[in-house]
N, C-alpha and C positions, 0 to 999 in steps of 0.2 A: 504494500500500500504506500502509496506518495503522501506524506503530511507536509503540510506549509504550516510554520507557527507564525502566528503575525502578531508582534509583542509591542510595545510603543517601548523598550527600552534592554538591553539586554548587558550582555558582558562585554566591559568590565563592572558596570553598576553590578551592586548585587543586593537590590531588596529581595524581598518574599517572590515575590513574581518571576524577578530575572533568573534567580537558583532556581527554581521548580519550574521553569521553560527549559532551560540549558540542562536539567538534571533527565526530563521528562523526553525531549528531542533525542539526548543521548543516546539515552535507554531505549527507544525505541527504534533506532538505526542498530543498536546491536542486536534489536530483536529480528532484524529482517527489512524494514521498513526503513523507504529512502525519504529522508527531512531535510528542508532547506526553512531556513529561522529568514522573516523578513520583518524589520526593524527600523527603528531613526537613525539618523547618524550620531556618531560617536566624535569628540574632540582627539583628534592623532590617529585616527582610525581610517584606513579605505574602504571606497562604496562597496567596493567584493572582499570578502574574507573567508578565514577556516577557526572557529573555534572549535575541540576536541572533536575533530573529523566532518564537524557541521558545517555547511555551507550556508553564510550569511549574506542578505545583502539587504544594502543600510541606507534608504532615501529621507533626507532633509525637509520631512513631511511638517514638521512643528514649525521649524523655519521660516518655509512657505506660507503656511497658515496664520503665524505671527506678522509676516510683513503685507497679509493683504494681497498678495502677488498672483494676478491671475492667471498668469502668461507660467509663473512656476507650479500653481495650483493642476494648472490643465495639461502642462506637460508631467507631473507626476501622477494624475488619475492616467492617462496613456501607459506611461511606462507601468504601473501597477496593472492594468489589463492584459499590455504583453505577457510581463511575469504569470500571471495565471494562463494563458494561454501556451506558452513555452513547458514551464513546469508541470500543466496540467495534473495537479491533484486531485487526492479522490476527496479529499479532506480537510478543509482547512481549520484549523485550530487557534479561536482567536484570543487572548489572554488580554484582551484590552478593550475598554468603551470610549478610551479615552480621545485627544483630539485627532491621532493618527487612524482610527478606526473610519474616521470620513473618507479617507482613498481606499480603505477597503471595501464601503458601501457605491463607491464609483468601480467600481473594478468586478465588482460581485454583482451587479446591476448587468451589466456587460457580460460578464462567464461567470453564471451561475453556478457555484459549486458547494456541496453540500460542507456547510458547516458547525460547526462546536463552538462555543462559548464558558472560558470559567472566571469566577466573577471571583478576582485579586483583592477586588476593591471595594470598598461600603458604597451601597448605592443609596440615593438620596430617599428619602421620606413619599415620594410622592413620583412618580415616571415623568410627569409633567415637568419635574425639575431637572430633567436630563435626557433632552427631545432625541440628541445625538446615541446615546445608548437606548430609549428605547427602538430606536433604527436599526441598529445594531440588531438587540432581539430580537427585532421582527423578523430577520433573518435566517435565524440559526434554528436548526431543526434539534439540535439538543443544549440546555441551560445544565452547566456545571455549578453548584454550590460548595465552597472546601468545609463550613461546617451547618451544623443547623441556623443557626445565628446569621448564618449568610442566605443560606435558602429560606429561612422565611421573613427577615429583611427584603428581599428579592422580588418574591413572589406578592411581598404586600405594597411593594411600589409599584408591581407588572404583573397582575394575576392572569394575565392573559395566557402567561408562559405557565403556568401549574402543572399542564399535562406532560409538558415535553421537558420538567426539571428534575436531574438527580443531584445526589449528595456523593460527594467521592471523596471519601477524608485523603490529604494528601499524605505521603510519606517520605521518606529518606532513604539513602542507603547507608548500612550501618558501617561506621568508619573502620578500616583495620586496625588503628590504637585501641587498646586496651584499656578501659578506667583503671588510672592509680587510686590510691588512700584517699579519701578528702583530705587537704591539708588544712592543719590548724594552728600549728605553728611558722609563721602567724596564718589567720584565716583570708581569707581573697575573697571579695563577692565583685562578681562580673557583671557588665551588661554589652551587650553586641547590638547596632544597631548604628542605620542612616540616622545621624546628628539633625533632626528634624520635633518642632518644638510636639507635635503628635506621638512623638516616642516617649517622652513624659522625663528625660534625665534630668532637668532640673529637678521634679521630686522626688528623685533617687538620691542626687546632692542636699536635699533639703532634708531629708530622711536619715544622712547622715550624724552632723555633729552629736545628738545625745548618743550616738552609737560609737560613736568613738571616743568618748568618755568615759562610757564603762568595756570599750575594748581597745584601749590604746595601741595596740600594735597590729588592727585589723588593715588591713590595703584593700583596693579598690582600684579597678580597672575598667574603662570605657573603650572599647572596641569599635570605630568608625569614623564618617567624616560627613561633613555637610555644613550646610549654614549654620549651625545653631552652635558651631564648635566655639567658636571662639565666645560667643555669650556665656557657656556653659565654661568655660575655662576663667574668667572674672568673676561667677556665681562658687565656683571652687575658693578662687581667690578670698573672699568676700566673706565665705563661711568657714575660712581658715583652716581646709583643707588640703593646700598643698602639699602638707605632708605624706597625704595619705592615697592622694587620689591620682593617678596618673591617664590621660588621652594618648591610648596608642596609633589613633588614625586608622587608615585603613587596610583591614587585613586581607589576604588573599582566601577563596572559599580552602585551599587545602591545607592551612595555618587553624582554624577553627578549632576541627576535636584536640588539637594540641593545648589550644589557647583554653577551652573550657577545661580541660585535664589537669591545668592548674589553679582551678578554680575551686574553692569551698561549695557553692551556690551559685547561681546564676539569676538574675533581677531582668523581671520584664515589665517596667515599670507604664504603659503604653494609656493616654489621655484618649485615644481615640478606639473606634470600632476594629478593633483588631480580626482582620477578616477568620483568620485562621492562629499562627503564631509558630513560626517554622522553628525561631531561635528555639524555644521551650524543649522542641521536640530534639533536636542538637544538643540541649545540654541533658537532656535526658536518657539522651543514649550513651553516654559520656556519664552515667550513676552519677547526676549533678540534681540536688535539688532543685526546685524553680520557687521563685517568690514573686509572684504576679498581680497582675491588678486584672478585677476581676467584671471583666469587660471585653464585647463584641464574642469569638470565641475560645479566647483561652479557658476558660472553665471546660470544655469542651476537651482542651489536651492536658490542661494541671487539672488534677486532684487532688481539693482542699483535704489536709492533713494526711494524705498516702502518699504522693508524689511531689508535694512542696504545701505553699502556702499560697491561698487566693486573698485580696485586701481589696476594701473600696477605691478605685479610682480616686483622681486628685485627691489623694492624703495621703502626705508624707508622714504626718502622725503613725498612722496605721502599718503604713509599709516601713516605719522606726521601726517600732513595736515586733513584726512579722521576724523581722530580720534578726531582734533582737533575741525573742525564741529560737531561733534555729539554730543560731551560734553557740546558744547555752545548750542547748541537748542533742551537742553531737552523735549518739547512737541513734535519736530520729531523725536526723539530716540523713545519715549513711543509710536506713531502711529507706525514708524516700526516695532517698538516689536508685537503691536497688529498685525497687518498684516502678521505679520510670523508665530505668533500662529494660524494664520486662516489657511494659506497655510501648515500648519505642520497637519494639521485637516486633509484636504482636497488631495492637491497634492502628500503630503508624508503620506498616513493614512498607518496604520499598516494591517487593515483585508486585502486592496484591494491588497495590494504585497502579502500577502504570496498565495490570490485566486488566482493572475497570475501565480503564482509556481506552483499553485497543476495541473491548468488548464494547463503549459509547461510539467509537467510531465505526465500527460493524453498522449498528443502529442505525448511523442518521447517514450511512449511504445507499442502506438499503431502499 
């Protein structure tokens, strides 16, 4: 079977989306099936590429659409028509509603071809408030959800799609490192994530100082990069952190299980509708507690008191508090870890998602 993944963003970024397109595309060319990733362009990157034996190609869709430019708008709906035409899939798999998804509704107007839809993203309250993705759906003969929390978000903005919506929890593949000890001399709690103010690290920073009053020699690591870094490195400043907290910038995806593997716990501290929560599932394959805020789907992958801790959103109080539990009863931190590397085995396994894929794409060609 021929897949086109058509992502508004992909590698080198690595949110949620871009791992589990680039994870998902892989996996399915070693299974048999020939994938070509079509995407934005990237800064230092050429319009043709190869990541991990994937063939990409990368149009200045946002660009265009950003300056208005008709003359670039109408020559890239062209060039998106040939591309379907050339590559002729059976299947296109779209991971985005966003504003690159308009050259695909010109392109697919043109060469109909049967598509998929998984929804990355929290969609709005109401379809009305997002004319361009309900276009999108209207499209697509099968709606992906990665957890319930997304599918019936989904379905209550577009119930039109109800019939043609499944859930397909996403998964990983389990790293070949090994979990070491928790360490606790001294303890580390991590957080991984696009430096973006929806990730919530300032209440992970604010969460700390009473925690490090009564554990002076606790460290703290920030994993990532984006706009918000440098605010958050003043808000460190500020709350007289330095000592303790260090911005690694950003990491490569095959640096991760090493990076969580020195970790005590793992903080997902996230202000917004968390579609799904990939990081969680990373550190929990890695026998890493999670202490998460308990919002969109993470409650979905952490299990309050067996695999970490769940806490109300926006409060750092709370997520103090969580964290400060977990450090004092290290035998329950290590039983959670273990308990989430079983559920990271089991509920998030890597073969049985992508069999749900190939088995959704059967579906909406037939």
């Amino acid at each position: 079977m021929r897949i086109l993944h058509w992502t508004e963003s992909f590698w080198p970024r690595i949110g949620g989306a871009e791992v589990f397109a680039r994870l998902l595309a892989r996996e399915s060319q070693c299974r048999g099936h020939d994938c070509l990733v079509v995407t934005d362009t990237a800064a230092g990157l050429p319009p043709d590429g190869w990541v991990d034996g994937l063939a990409i190609k990368r149009f200045p869709f946002q660009a265009a659409l950003a300056a208005r430019d008709i003359d670039a708008v109408t020559s890239l709906g062209t060039r998106a028509k040939e591309l379907l035409r050339e590559f002729a899939p059976h299947v296109i798999h779209l991971h985005t509603g966003q504003p690159g998804a308009f050259f695909y509704l010109r392109a697919h107007r043109a060469v109909p071809i049967p598509s998929v839809f998984t929804t990355h993203d929290p969609v709005p309250p109401s379809g009305h408030d997002s004319p361009l993705l309900a276009q999108v759906l209207g499209t697509t003969r099968r709606v992906v959800g990665i957890s319930s929390s997304m599918v019936s978000r989904t379905i209550g903005a577009f119930p039109e799609i109800a019939p043609r919506t499944v859930q397909i929890t996403p998964g990983l593949p389990m790293p070949a490192t090994l979990p070491s000890p928790l360490p606790w001399a001294p303890p580390v709690l991590l957080g991984i994530g696009r430096l973006t103010p929806e990730k919530g690290f300032d209440l992970f920073l604010r969460a700390l100082p009473p925690l490090v009053r009564g554990v002076p020699d606790l460290r703290v690591a920030i994993a990532g990069d984006g706009p918000s870094r440098a605010g958050l490195e003043v808000l460190a400043s500020t709350l007289g952190l330095e000592a303790c907290v260090r911005f690694l910038g950003w990491v490569g995806p095959e640096d991760i299980p090493g990076l969580i593997d020195g970790a005590t716990a793992v903080v997902v501290p996230s202000r917004w509708q968390e579609p799904f929560g990939l990081v969680a599932v990373q550190a929990m394959q890695m026998a890493r507690p999670v202490v998460a805020a308990r919002i969109g789907g993470l409650p979905e992958v952490v299990r309050h008191e067996e695999t970490g801790l769940l806490v109300a959103p926006e409060d750092p109080d709370a997520l103090g508090q969580a964290l400060a539990h977990l450090l004092s009863h290290p035998e329950q931190a290590m039983a959670w870890g273990r308990n989430g590397r079983a559920d990271a085995r089991i509920a998030f396994g890597w073969s049985r998602c992508v069999s749900e894929y190939e088995a959704v794409y059967s579906e909406a060609t037939r």
